[in-house]
N, C-alpha and C positions, 0 to 999 in steps of 0.2 A: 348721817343716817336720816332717811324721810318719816313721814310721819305713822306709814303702813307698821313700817319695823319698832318704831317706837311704844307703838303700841303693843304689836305683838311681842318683844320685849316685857312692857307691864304682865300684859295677860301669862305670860310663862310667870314671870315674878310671884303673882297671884295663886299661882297652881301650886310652886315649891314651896312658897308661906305658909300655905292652908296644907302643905303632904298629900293633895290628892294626883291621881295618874290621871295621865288624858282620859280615858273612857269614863273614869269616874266623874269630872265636872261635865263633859260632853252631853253624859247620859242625865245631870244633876237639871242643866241646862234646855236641853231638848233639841242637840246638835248632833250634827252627823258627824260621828271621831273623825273622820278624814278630812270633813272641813275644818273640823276643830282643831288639826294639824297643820293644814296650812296656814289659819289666820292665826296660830300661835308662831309660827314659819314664820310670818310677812310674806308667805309666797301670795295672797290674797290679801283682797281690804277687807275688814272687819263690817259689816255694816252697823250702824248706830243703833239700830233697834236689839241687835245681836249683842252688844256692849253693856246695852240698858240690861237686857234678862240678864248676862253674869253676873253686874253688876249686882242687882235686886237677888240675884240667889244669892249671893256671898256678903250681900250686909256691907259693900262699901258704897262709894259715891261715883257715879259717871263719869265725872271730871278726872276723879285719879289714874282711870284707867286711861279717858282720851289727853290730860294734858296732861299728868303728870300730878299734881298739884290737889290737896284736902279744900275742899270749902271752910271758912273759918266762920263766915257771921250765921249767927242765929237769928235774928230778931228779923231783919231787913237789907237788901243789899240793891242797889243800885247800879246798874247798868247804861251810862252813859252811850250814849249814840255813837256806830261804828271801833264802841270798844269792847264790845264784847268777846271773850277766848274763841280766836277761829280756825278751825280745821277745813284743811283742803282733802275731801274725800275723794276725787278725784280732779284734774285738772281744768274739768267744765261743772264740779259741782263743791258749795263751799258750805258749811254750817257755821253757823256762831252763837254759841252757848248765853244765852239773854239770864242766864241763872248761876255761874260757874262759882262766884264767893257764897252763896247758900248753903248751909247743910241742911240734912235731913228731909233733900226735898220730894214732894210727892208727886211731882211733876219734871219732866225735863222739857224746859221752850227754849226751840231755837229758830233765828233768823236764818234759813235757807236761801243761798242765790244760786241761781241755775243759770248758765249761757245758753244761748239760743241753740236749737240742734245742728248742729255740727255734722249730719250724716249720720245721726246715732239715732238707728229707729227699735232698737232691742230696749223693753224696759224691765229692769233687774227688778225681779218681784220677793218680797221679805214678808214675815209675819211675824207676829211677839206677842209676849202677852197683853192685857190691857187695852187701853181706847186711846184712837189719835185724833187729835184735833188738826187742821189747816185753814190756815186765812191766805189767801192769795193778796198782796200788799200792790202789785204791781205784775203785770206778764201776764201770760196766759200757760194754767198748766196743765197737763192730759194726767189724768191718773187713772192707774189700771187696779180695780177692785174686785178680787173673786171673779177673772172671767169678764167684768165691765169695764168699761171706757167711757171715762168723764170729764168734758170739758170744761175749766172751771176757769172765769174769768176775773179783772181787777175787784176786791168787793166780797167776792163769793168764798163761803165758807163750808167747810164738809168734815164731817166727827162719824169715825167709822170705830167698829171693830176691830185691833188690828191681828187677830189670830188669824183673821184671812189674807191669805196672798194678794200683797199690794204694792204699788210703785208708780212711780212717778220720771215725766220729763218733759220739757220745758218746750211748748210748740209757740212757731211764729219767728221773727227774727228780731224779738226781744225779748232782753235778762229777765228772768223767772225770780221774781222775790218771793217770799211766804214765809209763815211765821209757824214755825210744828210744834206741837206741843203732843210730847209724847207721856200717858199717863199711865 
């Protein structure tokens, strides 16, 4: 099983725990039920910012829904270089949860890598509640905000809104690193 289904597995899990119907968290959430069918399907990928809101609506932890797994420390957690929990959201795009042993946290950051484009000029635009942050670590990354296009090079940093339709992908013929911090 990959990790599309895996999730959407959790996410049904989550629906028949709490007894609510698809329309009921869809509409709890601010999803369109038929999307909210297929990423409960695995016919679709979930995107992260889509995760966060269930997550945040229903009072669990980001992590259980994308690894499987509760954060246990309170205090302090550590995140070791190249080991943090990584999920491959698609096959040219990877996140790594820089927070995954935390609970309670107020923030999700993760280590994003992006492969060079590949022929992929379509960028898949998302919105959520709250404010995001992006550091570019490495690469260069195009991000599309509300309608703009923003070239944001090694160095440069950008903290938007993210209720507005945004997205991101990786220009140039190198790997896209960046550090998101989703609030």
């Amino acid at each position: 099983m990959g990790h599309v289904e895996e999730v959407a597995n959790r996410l049904k899990g989550l629906r028949d725990a709490l007894g609510l119907t698809v329309s009921e968290i869809a509409s709890a959430c601010g999803i369109a039920e038929d999307s909210y069918v297929k990423y409960e399907s695995g016919e679709i990928d979930i995107p992260v910012s889509t995760i966060h809101k269930i997550a945040h609506t229903y009072g669990v932890e980001i992590t259980a829904l994308l690894f499987g797994e509760e954060p246990k420390m309170k205090s302090y957690f550590v995140t070791r270089k190249g080991t943090g929990v990584s999920v491959e959201r698609r096959n040219w795009y990877k996140y790594q949860s820089l927070a995954a042993g935390f609970s309670n946290r107020v923030m999700e950051p993760f280590l994003v890598t992006v492969e060079p484009d590949a022929g992929c000029q379509d960028v898949h635009l998302s919105s959520h509640d709250g404010q995001e942050f992006n550091y570019v670590e490495s690469g260069s990354m195009e991000i599309h905000i509300d309608g703009k296009k923003i070239i944001l090079e090694e160095g440069d940093t950008i903290m938007f809104d993210a209720r507005h339709p945004h997205g991101m992908r990786a220009v140039g013929d190198r790997q896209l690193r960046f550090i998101a911090i989703i609030i």
